[in-house]
N, C-alpha and C positions, 0 to 999 in steps of 0.2 A: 651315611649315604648323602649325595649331592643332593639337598632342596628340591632344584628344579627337574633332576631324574623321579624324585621319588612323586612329587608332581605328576610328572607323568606315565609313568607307570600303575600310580592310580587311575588317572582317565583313561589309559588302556585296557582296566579289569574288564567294564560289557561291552560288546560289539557285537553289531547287529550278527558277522558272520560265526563271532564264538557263540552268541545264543543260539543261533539255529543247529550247530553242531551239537554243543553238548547236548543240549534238548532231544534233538533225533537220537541220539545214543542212552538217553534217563530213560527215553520210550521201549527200547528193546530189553528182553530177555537176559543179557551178555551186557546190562550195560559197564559192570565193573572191569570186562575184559577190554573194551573198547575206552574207556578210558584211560586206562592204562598206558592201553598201545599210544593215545592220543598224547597224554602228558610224556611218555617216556621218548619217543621219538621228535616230537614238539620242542622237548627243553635240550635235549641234545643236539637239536638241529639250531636253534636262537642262543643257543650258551657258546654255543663253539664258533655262531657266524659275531655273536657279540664278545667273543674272548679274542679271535682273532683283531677285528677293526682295534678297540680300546690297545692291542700291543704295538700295535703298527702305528695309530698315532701318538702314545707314549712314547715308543722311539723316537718315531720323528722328532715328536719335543726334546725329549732326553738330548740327543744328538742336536739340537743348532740353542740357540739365546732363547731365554725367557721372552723378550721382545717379539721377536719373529715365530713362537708360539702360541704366544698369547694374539698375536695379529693372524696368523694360519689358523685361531680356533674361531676368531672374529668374522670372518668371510664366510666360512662355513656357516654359522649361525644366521649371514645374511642370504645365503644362497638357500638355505632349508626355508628360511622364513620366509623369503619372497615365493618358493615352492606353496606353501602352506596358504602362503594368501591366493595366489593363482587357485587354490581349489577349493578356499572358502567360495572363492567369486564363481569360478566354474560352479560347485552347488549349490549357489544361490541363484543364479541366471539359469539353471536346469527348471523345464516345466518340471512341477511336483510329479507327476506321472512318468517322468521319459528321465531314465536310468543312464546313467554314462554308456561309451561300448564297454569299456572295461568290467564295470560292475553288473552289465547285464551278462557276461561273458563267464563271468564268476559265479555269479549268482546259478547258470546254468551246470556250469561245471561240478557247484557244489551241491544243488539239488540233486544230479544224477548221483551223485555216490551217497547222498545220504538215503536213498532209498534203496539201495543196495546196500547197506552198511560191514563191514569186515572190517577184523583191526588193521590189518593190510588199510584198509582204504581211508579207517579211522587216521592212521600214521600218516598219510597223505594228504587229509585235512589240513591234519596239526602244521604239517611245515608250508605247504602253499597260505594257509591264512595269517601266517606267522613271516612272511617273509620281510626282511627292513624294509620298514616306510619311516616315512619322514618322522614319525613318534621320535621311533626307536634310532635313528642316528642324531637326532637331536638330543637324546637322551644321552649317548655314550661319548657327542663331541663333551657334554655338560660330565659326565663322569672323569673322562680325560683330564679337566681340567680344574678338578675337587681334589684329583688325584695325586698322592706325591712318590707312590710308586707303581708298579705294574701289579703288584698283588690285590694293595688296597683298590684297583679298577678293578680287578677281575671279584674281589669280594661283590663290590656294588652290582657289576653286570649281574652275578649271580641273587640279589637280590632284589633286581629288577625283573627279572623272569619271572621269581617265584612268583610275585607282586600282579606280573603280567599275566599268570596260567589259574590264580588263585580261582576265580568261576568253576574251573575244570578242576582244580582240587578241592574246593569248596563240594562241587559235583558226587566228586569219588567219594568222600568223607560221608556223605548224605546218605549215598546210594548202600554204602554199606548197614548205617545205620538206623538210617529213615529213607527208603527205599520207594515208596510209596508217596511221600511228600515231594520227595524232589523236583520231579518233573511237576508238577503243581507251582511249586513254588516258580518254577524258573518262567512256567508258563504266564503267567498274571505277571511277573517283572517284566516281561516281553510287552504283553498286552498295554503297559504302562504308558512303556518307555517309545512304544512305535508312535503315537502321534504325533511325537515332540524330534523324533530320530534326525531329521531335517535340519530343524533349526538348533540341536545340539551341534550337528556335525560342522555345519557354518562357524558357529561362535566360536566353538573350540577350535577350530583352525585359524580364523580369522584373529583370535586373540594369542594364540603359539605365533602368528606369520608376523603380526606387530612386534611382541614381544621380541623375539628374536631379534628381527631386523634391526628394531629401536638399541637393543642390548651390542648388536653386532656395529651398529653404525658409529654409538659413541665410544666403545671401544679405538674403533680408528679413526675418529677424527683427533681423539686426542693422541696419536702418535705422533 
């Protein structure tokens, strides 16, 4: 697997909105059904929107010069990256109390259904919080071009998911087992991780938005 996917695909394991989901779902009665629904509908919805991009841009490579691939995968890298930076700076210029519209809008959205919880609603989680952001195509431009065929991408996509969903099957694996700890556990990793969520979210953007850029710019300058 690509380095710099598998990279990220670890910094994608906790988030704030996967913690709150699994968590609301450790808490219920049903939590292994909810789960389920969660990972099953989840990784078919991120496997298939990450199987299609990785073949489309395989083609596209397949189909024109190594050149003019490697520069089409360059730009991208600098367009994700300059993304990335805009939203470190946007979250860092944000008073600590006053929440984007977006995130306050989600954040509503996703309250309401977790107090209502159904695997219906569970599955509806999973794909809206899983939708591609800049991680996740930063991640598959980087698989694309690890890649020397369409198979070995769709390997790596696939275990990029897994990588991505692992909290949620960490979760299910628990809940069968240790059933009673789970939600414990995930609570005090919450409790931990919220002070610092701020200034994680900053750096880690800010250093993807560098990185990239920096990666995408000397690519094309030496063309």
């Amino acid at each position: 697997m690509s380095a710099e996917a598998l990279v990220l695909a670890l910094t994608s394991i906790v988030r704030p909105t996967t913690i709150a989901a699994v968590g609301a779902m450790l808490s219920r009665p049903n939590a292994r059904r909810l789960l389920a629904g969660y990972l099953v509908v989840g990784l078919l919805f991120s496997l298939t929107v990450g199987t299609v991009i990785v073949l489309v841009l395989h083609g596209y490579s397949a189909a024109s010069t190594s050149t003019a691939s490697t520069v089409r995968r360059a730009f991208a890298d600098v367009i994700l990256g300059a993304a990335a930076c805009g939203y470190a700076a946007g979250a860092w210029t944000r008073r600590r109390s006053e929440p984007s519209a977006m995130t306050a809008r989600l954040g509503s959205w996703l309250q309401d259904r977790l107090e209502n919880l159904t695997v219906t609603g569970a599955a509806l989680i999973a794909v809206v919080t899983h939708l591609p952001g800049l991680v996740y195509l930063a991640a598959l431009n980087a698989i694309v071009g690890a890649s020397d065929s369409a198979a070995g991408a769709i390997v790596q996509v696939v275990l990029y998911n897994v990588i991505w969903y692992a909290l949620a099957i960490g979760a299910l694996v628990m809940s069968a087992f240790r059933p009673t700890a789970a939600p414990d556990l995930l609570e005090n990793a919450e409790e931990a991780i919220r002070p610092y969520s701020r200034t994680i979210v900053v750096a880690f953007f800010a250093i993807l938005g560098v990185y990239l850029v920096g990666r995408g710019l000397l690519v094309l300058l030496d063309r």
